[in-house]
VEXTORNU-14320 format. One record per residue (C-alpha): x, y, z; residue in three letters. Coordinates in steps of 0.2 Angstrom, whole numbers, plus 2048, in hexadecimal, padded with zeros to 3 digits. Example, Ala and Ser with C-alpha at 12.3 -4.5 7.8 and 13.67 -1.06 7.14 Angstrom:
2
<rec><px>83E</px><py>7EA</py><pz>827</pz><residu>Ala</residu></rec>
<rec><px>844</px><py>7FB</py><pz>824</pz><residu>Ser</residu></rec>
***
This chain:
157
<rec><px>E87</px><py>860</py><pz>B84</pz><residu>Unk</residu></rec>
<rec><px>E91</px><py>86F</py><pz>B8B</pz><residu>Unk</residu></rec>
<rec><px>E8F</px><py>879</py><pz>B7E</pz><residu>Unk</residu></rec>
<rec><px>E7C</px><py>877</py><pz>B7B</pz><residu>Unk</residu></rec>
<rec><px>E7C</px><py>87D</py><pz>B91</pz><residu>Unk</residu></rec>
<rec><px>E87</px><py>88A</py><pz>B8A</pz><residu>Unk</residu></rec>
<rec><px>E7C</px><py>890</py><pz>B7F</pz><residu>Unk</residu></rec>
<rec><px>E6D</px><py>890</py><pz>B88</pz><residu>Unk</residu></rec>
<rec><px>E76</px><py>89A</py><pz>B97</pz><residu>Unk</residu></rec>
<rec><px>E7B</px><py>8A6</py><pz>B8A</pz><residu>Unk</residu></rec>
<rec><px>E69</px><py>8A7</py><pz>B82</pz><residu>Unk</residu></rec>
<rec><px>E61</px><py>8A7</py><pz>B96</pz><residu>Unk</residu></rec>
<rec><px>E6E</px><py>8B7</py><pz>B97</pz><residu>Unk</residu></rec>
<rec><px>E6A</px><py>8C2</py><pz>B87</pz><residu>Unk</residu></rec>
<rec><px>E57</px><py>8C0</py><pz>B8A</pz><residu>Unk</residu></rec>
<rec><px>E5B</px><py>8C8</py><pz>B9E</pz><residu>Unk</residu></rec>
<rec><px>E62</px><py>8D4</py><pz>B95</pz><residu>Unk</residu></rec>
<rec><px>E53</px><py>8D7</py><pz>B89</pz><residu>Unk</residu></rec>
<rec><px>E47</px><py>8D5</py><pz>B95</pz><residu>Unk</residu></rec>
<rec><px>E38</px><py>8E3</py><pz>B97</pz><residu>Unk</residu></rec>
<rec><px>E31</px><py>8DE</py><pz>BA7</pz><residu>Unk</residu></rec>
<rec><px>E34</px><py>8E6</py><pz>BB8</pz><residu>Unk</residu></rec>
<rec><px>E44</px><py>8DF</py><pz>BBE</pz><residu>Unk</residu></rec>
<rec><px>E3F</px><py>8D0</py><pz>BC8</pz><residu>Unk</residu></rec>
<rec><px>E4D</px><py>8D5</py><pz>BD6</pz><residu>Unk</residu></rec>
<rec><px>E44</px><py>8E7</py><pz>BDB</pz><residu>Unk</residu></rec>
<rec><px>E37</px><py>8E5</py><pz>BE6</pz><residu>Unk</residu></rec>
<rec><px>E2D</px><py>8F4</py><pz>BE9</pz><residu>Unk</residu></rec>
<rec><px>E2D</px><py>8F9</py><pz>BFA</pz><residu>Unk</residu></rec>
<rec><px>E3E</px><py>8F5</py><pz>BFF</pz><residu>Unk</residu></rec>
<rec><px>E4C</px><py>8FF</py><pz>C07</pz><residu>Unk</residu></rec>
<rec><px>E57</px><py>909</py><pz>BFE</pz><residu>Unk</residu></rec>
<rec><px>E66</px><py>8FF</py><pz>C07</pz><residu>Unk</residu></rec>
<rec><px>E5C</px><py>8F0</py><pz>BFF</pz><residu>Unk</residu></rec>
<rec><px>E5B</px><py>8F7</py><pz>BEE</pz><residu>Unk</residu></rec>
<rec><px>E6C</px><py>8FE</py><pz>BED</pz><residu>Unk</residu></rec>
<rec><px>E73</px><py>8EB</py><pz>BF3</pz><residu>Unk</residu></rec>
<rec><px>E6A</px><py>8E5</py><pz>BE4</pz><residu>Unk</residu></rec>
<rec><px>E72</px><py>8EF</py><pz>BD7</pz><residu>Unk</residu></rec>
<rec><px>E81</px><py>8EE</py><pz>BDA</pz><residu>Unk</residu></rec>
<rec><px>E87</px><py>8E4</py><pz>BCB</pz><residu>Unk</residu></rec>
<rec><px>E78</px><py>8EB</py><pz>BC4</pz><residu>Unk</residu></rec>
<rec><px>E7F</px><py>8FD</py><pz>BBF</pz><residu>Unk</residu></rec>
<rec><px>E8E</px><py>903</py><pz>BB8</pz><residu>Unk</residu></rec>
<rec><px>E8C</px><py>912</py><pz>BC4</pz><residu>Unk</residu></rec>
<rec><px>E7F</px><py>914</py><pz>BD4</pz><residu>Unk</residu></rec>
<rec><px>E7D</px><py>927</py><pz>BDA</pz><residu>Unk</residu></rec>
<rec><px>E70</px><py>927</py><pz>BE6</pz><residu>Unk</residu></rec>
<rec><px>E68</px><py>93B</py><pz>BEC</pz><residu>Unk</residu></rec>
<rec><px>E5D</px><py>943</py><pz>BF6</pz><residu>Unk</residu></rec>
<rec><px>E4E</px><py>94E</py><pz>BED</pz><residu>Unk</residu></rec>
<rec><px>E49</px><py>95C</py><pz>BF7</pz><residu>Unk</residu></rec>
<rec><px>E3C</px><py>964</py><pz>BF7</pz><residu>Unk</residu></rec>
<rec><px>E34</px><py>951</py><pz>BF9</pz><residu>Unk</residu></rec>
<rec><px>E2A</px><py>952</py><pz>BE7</pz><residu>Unk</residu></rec>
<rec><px>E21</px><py>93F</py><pz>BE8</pz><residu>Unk</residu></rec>
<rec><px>E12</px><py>93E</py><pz>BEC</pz><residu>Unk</residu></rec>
<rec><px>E13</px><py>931</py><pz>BFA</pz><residu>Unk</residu></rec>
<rec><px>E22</px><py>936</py><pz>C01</pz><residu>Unk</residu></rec>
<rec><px>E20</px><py>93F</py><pz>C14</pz><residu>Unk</residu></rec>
<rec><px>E31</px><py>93C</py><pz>C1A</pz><residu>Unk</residu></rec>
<rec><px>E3F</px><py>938</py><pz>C0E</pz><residu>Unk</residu></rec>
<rec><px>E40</px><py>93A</py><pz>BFA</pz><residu>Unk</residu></rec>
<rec><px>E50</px><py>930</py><pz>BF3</pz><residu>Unk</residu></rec>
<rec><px>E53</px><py>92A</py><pz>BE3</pz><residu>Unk</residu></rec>
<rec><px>E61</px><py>920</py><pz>BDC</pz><residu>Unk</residu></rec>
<rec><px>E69</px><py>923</py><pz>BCB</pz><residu>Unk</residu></rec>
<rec><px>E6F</px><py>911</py><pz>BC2</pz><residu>Unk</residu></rec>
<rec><px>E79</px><py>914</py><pz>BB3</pz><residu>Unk</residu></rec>
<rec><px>E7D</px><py>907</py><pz>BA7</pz><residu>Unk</residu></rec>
<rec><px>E6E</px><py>8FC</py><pz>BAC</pz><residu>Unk</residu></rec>
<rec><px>E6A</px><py>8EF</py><pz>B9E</pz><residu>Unk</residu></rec>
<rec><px>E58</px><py>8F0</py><pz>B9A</pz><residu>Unk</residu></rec>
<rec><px>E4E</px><py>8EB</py><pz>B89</pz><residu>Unk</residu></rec>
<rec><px>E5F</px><py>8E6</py><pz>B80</pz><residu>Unk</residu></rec>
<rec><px>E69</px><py>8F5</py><pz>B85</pz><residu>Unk</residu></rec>
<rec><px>E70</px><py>900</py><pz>B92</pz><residu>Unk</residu></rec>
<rec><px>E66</px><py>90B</py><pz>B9B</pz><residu>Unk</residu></rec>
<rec><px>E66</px><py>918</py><pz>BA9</pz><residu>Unk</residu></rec>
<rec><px>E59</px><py>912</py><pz>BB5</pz><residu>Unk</residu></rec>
<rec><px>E51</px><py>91D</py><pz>BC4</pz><residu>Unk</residu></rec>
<rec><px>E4C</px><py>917</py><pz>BD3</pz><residu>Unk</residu></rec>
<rec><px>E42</px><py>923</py><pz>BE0</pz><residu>Unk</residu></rec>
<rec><px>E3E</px><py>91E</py><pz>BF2</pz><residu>Unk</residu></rec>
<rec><px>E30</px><py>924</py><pz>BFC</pz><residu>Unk</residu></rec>
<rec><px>E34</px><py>925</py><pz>C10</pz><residu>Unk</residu></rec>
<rec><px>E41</px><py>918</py><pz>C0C</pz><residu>Unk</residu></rec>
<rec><px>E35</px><py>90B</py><pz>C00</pz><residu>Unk</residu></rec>
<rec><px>E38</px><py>908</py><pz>BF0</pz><residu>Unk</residu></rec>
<rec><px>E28</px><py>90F</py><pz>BE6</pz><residu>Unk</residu></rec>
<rec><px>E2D</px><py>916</py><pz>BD3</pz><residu>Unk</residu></rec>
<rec><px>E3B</px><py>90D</py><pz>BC5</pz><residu>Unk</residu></rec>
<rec><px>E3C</px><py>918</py><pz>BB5</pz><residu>Unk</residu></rec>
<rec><px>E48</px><py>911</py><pz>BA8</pz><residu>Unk</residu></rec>
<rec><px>E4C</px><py>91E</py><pz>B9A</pz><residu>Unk</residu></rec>
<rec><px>E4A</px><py>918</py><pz>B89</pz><residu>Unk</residu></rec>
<rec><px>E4F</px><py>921</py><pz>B78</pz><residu>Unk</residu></rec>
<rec><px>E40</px><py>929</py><pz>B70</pz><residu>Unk</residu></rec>
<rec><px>E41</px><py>91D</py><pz>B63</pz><residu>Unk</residu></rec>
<rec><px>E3F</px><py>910</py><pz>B6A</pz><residu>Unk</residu></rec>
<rec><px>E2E</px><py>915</py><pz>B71</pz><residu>Unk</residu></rec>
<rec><px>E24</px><py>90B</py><pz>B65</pz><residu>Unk</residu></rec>
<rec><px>E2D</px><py>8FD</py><pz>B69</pz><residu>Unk</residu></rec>
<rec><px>E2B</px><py>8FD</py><pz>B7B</pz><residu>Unk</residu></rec>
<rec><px>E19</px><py>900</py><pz>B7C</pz><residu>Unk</residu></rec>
<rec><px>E14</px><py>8F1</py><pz>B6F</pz><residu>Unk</residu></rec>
<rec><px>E22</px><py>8E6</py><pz>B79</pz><residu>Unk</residu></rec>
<rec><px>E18</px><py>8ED</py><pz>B8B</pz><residu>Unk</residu></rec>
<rec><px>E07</px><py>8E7</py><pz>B7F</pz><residu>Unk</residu></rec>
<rec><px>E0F</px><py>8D5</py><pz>B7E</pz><residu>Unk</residu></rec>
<rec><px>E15</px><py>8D4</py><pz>B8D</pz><residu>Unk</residu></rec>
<rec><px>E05</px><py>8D9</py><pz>B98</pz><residu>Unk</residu></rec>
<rec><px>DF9</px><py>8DB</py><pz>B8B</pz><residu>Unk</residu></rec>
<rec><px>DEE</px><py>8E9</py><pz>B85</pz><residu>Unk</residu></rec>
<rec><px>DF1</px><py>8FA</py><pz>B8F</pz><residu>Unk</residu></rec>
<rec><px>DE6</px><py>8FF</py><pz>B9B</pz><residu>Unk</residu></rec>
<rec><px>DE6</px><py>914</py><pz>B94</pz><residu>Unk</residu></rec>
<rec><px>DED</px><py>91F</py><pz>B8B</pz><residu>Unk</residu></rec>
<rec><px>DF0</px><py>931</py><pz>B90</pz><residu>Unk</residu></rec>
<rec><px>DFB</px><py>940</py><pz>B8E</pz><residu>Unk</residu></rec>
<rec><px>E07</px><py>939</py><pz>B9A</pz><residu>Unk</residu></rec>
<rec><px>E07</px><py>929</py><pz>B8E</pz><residu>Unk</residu></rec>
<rec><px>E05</px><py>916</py><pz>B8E</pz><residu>Unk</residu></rec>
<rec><px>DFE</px><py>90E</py><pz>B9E</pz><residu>Unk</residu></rec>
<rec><px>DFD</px><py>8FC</py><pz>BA2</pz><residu>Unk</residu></rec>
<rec><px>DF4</px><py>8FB</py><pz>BB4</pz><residu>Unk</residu></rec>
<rec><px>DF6</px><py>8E7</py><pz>BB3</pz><residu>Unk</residu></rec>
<rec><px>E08</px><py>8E9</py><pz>BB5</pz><residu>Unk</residu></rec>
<rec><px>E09</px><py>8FB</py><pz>BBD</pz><residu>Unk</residu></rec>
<rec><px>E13</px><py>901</py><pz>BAF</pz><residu>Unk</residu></rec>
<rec><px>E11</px><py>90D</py><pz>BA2</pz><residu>Unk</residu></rec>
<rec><px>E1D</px><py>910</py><pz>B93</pz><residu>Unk</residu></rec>
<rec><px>E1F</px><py>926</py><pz>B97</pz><residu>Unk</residu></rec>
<rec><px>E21</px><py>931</py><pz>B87</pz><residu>Unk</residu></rec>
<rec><px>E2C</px><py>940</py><pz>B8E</pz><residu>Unk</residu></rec>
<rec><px>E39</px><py>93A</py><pz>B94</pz><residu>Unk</residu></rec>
<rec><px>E36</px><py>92C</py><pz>B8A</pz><residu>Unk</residu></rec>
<rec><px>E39</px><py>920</py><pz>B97</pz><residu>Unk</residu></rec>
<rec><px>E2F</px><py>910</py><pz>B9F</pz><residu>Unk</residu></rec>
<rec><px>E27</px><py>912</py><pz>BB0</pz><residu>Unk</residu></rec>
<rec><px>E25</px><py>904</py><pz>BBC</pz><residu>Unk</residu></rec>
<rec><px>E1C</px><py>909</py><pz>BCC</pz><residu>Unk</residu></rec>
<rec><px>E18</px><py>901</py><pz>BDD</pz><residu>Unk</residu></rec>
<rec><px>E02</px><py>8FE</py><pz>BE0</pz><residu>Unk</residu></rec>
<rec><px>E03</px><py>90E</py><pz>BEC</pz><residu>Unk</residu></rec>
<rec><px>E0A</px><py>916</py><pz>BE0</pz><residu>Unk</residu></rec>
<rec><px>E00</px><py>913</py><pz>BD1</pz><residu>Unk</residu></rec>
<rec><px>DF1</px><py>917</py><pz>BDE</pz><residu>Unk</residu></rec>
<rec><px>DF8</px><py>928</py><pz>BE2</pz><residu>Unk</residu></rec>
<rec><px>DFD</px><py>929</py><pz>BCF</pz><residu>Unk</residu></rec>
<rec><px>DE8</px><py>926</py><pz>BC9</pz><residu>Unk</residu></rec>
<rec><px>DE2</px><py>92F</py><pz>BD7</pz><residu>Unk</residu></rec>
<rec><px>DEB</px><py>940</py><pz>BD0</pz><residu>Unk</residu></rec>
<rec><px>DE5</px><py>939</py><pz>BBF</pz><residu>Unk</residu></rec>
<rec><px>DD4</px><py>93D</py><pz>BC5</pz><residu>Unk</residu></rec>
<rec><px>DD5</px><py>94C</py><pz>BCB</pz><residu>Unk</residu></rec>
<rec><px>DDD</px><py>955</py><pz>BBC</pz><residu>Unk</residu></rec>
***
């Protein structure tokens, strides 16, 4: 019996470690304090900085993004960006290899179905706001203020 509980813990392990989704324990909006609590274990290093000139398009106050090396994501590790408009957490991008930028978008199709567009910029799923980005081939995960601000640059180009 412990072996069988064993190996399901192991199994319930790798797959977190595969898993494509936005990580359930980053919540868009939150603090930076929040956010760096959170990654704690999550990161083999956490730098966090300031960007000035603020270059987000939300931002009025504040532009902060924290650097996570050594994140696991999709079955590897990965350095994942956080940026944090006036202290909310609004934009995750989590850089990929540019290989593996097949894989990701028909693994984004499975996992939220067809994708909404398909532009320069690259793959966009609005029904999970999340686009699989071609250079830097990355994935994006964004906050619903964000992906407003996002299509309403979209259609002014």
């Amino acid at each position: 019996m412990w072996r069988l509980l064993l190996a399901l813990a192991f199994s319930a392990a790798v797959q977190a470690q595969d898993q494509i989704t936005k990580p359930e324990y980053l919540h868009f909006g939150a603090s930076l304090v929040e956010v760096q609590s959170a990654l704690t274990s999550k990161c083999t290093a956490l730098n966090t900085r300031s960007i000035s000139p603020i270059t987000a398009p939300l931002a009025r106050e504040s532009q902060v993004q924290i650097d996570c090396e050594g994140f696991r994501y999709g079955g590897a590790e990965r350095k994942m960006e956080l940026v944090f408009q006036d202290d909310q957490l609004d934009i995750i991008w989590i850089l990929l290899a540019e290989e593996e930028l097949p894989l990701f978008k028909q693994r984004f199709t499975e996992a939220y179905g067809e994708p909404s567009f398909e532009i320069n910029f690259g793959t966009v799923f609005l029904q999970a706001n999340a686009a699989v980005r071609i250079q830097p081939p990355e994935v994006l995960f964004a906050s619903a203020r964000q992906v407003e601000a996002m299509l309403q640059q979209l259609a002014s180009d």
